[in-house]
N, C-alpha and C positions, 0 to 999 in steps of 0.2 A: 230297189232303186237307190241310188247312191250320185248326192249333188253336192257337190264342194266347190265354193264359191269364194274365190280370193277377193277383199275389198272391204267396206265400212257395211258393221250389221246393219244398221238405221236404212242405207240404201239398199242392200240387198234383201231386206224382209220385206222394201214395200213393193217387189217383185213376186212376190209370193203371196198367192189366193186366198181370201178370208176362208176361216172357219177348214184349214186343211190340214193344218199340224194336229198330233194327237197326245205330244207330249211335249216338254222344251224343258231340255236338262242340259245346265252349264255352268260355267267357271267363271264367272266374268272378274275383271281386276275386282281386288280388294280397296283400291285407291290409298297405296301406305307410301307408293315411289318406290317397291319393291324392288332390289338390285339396282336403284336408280332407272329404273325401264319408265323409258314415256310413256308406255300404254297401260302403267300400271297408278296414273295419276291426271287423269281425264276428268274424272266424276262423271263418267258417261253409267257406272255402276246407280248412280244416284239418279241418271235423271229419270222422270214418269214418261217423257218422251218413246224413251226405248222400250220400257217395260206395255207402251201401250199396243204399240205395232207387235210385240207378244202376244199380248191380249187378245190382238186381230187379227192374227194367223190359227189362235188356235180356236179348236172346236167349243162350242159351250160345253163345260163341263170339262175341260180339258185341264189337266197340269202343270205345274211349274215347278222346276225343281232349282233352285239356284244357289249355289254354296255363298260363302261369305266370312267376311276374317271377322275373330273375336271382337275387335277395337270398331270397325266399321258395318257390322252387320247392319245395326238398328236403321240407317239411313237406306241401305238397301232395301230393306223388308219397309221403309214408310212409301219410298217410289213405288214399288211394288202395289202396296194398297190404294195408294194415291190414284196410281193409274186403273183403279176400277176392280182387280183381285182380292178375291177373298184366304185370309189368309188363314189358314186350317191346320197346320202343328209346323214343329222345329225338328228337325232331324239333327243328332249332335255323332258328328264323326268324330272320334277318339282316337288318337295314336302318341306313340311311346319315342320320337326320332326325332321332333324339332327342334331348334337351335334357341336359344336365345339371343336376342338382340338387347342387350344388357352392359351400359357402361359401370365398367369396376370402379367405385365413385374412390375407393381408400386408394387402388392403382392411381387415381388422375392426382387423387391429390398429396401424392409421394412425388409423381412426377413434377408437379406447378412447383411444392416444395424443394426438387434436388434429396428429398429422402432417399437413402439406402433402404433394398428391399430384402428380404430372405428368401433364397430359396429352399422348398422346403420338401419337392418333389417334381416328376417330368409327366407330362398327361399325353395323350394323345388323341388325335382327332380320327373321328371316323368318317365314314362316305355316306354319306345324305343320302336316307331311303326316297324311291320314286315320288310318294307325297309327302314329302316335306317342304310347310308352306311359310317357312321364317329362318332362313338360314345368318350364320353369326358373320357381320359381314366383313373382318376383318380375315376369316376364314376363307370367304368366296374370293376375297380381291389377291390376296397372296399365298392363294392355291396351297394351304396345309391342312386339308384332308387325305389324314392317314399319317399325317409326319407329326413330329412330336414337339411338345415346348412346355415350359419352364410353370412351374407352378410356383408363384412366390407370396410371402406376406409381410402387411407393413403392419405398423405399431398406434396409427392414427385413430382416433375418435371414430372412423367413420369406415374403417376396415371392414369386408364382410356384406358394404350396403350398395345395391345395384338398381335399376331402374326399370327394370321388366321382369315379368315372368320368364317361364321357359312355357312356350307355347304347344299345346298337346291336343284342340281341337277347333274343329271348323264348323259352326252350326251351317245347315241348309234350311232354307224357307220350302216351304211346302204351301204352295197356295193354287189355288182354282178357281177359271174364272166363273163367272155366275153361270148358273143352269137356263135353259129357256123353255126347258116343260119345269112343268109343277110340283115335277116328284123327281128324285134321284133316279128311279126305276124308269120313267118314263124319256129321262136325259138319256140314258146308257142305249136304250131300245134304238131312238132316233140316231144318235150319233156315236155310238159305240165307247163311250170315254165318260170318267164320273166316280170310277170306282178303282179300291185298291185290292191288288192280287195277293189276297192275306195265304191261301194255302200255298202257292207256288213260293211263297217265300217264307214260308215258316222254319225256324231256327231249328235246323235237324238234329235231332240225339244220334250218339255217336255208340261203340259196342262198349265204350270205355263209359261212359256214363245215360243210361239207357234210362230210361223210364222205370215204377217199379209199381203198374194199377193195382190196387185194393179188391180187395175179395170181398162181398156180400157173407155179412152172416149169412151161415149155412152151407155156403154153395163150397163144390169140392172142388181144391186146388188146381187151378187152370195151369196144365204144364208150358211153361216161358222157351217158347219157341222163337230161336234169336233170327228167324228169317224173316222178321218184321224189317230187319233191315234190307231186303233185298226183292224176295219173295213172298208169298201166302204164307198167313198165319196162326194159326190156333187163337193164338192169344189175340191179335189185330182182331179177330172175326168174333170173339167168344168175351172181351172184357169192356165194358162201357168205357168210354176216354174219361179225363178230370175235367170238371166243370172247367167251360168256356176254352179249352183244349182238345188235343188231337194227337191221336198215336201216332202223327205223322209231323208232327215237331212241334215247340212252343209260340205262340203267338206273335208273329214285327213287331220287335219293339219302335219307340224312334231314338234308339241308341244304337251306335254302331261303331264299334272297336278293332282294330289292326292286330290281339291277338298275342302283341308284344309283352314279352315276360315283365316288362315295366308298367304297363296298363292291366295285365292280368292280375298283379301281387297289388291291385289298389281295390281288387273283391274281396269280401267277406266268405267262410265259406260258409255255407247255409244247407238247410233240408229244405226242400217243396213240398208248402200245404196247396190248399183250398184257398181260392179267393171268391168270396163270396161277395155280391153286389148287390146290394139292397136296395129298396125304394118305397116308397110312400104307401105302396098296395101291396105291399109284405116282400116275400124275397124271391129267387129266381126257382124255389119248387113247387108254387104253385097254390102257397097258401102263407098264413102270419104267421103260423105256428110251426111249420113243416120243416124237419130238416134234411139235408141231402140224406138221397140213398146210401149206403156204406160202400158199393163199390163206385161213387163219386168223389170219392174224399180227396183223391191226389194221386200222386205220382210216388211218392216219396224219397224219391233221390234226391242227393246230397252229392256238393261240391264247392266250386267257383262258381259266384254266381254270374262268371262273363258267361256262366252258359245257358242264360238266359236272353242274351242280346246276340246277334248277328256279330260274325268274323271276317272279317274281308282281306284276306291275306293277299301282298304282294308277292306277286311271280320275277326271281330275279333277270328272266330275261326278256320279258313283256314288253321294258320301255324301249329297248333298241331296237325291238322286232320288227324288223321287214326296211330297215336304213343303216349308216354305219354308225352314228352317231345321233341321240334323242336330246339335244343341249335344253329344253324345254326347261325352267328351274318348277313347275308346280303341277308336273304331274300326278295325274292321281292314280291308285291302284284299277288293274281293269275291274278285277272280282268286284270292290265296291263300284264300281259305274255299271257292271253287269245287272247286278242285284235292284238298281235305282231304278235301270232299263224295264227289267222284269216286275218289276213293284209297282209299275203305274201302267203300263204299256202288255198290248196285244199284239203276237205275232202278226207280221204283216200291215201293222199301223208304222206311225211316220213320223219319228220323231227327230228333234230340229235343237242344233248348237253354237248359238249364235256369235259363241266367243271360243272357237272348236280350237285352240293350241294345238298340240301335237298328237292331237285327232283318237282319244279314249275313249270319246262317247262314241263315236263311229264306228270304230273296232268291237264294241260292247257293243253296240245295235245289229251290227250286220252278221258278228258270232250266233246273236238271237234269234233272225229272220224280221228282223225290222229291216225300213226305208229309213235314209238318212239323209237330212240337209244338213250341210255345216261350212258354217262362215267366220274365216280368220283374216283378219287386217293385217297381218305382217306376211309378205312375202316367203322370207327362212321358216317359220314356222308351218305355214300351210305345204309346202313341199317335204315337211316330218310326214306330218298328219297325211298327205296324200299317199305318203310310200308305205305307212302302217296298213291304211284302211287296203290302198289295193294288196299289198302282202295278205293282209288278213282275207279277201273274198278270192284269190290265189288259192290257198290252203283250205279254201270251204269248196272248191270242185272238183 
């Protein structure tokens, strides 16, 4: 089922049945005046109002996944709790391609001056990857991405000093509304929602950096049968996984990275031990004294340790797919809104995007075998979003 609804979310969710959505994953403004966009300076992000008729569509026990800018998250996530959501970790998206929004304070004040400037080399502008959610705006207004211009320097006091970061992630709130059985188990039973899909989304080892399980004193060399990646396996069948792990990828983190050799070269490289979790009534083998078995000890592979977190690569031709033109400025990568899909949500449940742009979480839901609602206020953008999503259920018959 696929419902796309052009119009104000506030009206159009209170069209929609209590306790019926199963997850609610979206974008809503940042509130910074984004490109000067009216809809991105509302404080509609802020109010408890919206966040509440959330609250009342979806199922007890149900999710909420909502991204948010560095500068304005906090205010998001207090509506969010305000209106009654319990809020249960941070999700921190990582990427290597934002812009800074940053006045050259020594450039202004060479300019106020009439100071002569140096040049001292010529830079050039690149083309804004799909989520990139802070573009440099002197770049977006006179269109030089990709063309080139003048790098210079002055001699003032104050040369060198700017006013922002260069921006490189998005946290997402991760909250859920209260349970109405007594136990998480008994939430999930009733209403099918409550719990997160840790194995379907476990960070896969790759043939280039594989896993490397421990032998048990004594026991003879288990022959490393590389069909682990594919098919049956000797070794999947015949070696005990690393504590609180699985041969079938490492743990979700709530870190999640684009991949980019610029956010890759900020990991350490490291070897995998054992993490061992301890508590009051001794440790996780069973006794105060007891240490792991020998063939528990780890993995032992060595690398980057982005390969420890989830990758969510953008597809170069994803954002134009299924229209001739995707002008959206805050798109986000499918694979990360696939994964977010998959991470909270069951085939054939129903999840709902109240601030649905140019229609990603639709296209990730319906690639999945989810139902989708999705709701956009602006005219031009709901007709993106409509020609992606039916493109995309086109190419699933």
């Amino acid at each position: 089922m696929i419902d796309l609804r052009c119009g104000d979310c506030l009206q159009e969710m209170r069209k929609i049945p209590d306790k019926s959505i199963d997850l609610v994953l979206t974008d809503p403004p940042y509130e910074l005046g984004f490109m000067g966009k009216s809809w991105d300076n509302t404080g509609i992000a802020y109010n408890p109002a919206l966040w509440k008729e959330v609250l009342r569509v979806l199922k007890p026990g149900g999710h909420l996944l909502s991204f948010g800018g560095s500068r304005t998250y906090h205010r998001m996530a207090c509506a969010i709790e305000d209106a009654g959501f319990e809020i249960r970790d941070q999700i921190m998206w990582v990427y290597g391609s934002g812009f800074p929004k940053s006045l050259n304070i020594g450039k202004a004040i060479d300019k106020l001056q009439g100071n002569k400037r140096e040049i001292v080399g010529v830079g050039k502008s690149g083309k804004p990857k799909t989520h990139t959610s802070s573009l440099n705006m002197s770049q977006v207004k006179n269109n030089t991405f990709g063309g080139e211009f003048n790098i210079s320097k002055g001699n003032s006091d104050w040369e060198g000093y700017g006013t922002s970061l260069k921006p490189a992630h998005e946290p997402i709130v991760v909250a859920r509304k209260p349970l109405s059985e007594k136990t998480v188990v008994a939430n999930i039973l009733k209403w099918g929602v409550g719990g997160i899909n840790i194995d379907d989304c476990r960070i896969k080892y790759t043939k280039d950096n594989p896993p490397i399980p421990q032998l048990a004193q004594g026991k003879t060399k288990i022959n490393s049968d590389k069909s682990m990646y594919g098919g049956n396996s000797l070794l999947k069948s015949k070696t005990k996984c690393a504590v609180g792990g699985s041969l079938d990828g490492r743990f979700p983190a709530n870190f999640i990275h684009d991949g980019s050799q610029e956010v890759v070269e900020l990991f350490p490289n490291t070897k995998a031990g054992v993490a061992v979790r301890h508590n009051s009534g001794g440790n996780t083998f069973g006794g105060e004294n007891k240490k792991p078995p020998m063939d528990d000890i780890g993995y032992g592979d060595s690398g980057s340790a982005a390969r420890f977190f989830y990758c969510a690569k953008a597809s170069k031709s994803e954002r134009d797919r299924g229209c001739e033109r995707n002008n959206h400025p805050t798109v986000k990568p499918l694979a990360l809104m696939k994964y977010l899909v998959k991470l909270i949500s069951r085939e054939g449940q129903t999840v709902l995007d109240p601030f649905m742009g140019s229609g990603t979480t639709g296209v990730a839901a319906k690639e999945l075998g989810r139902s989708f609602i999705g709701i956009e206020i602006s005219p031009k953008y709901f007709e993106i979003a409509k020609r992606r999503i039916d493109n995309t259920m086109e190419n699933l018959l």
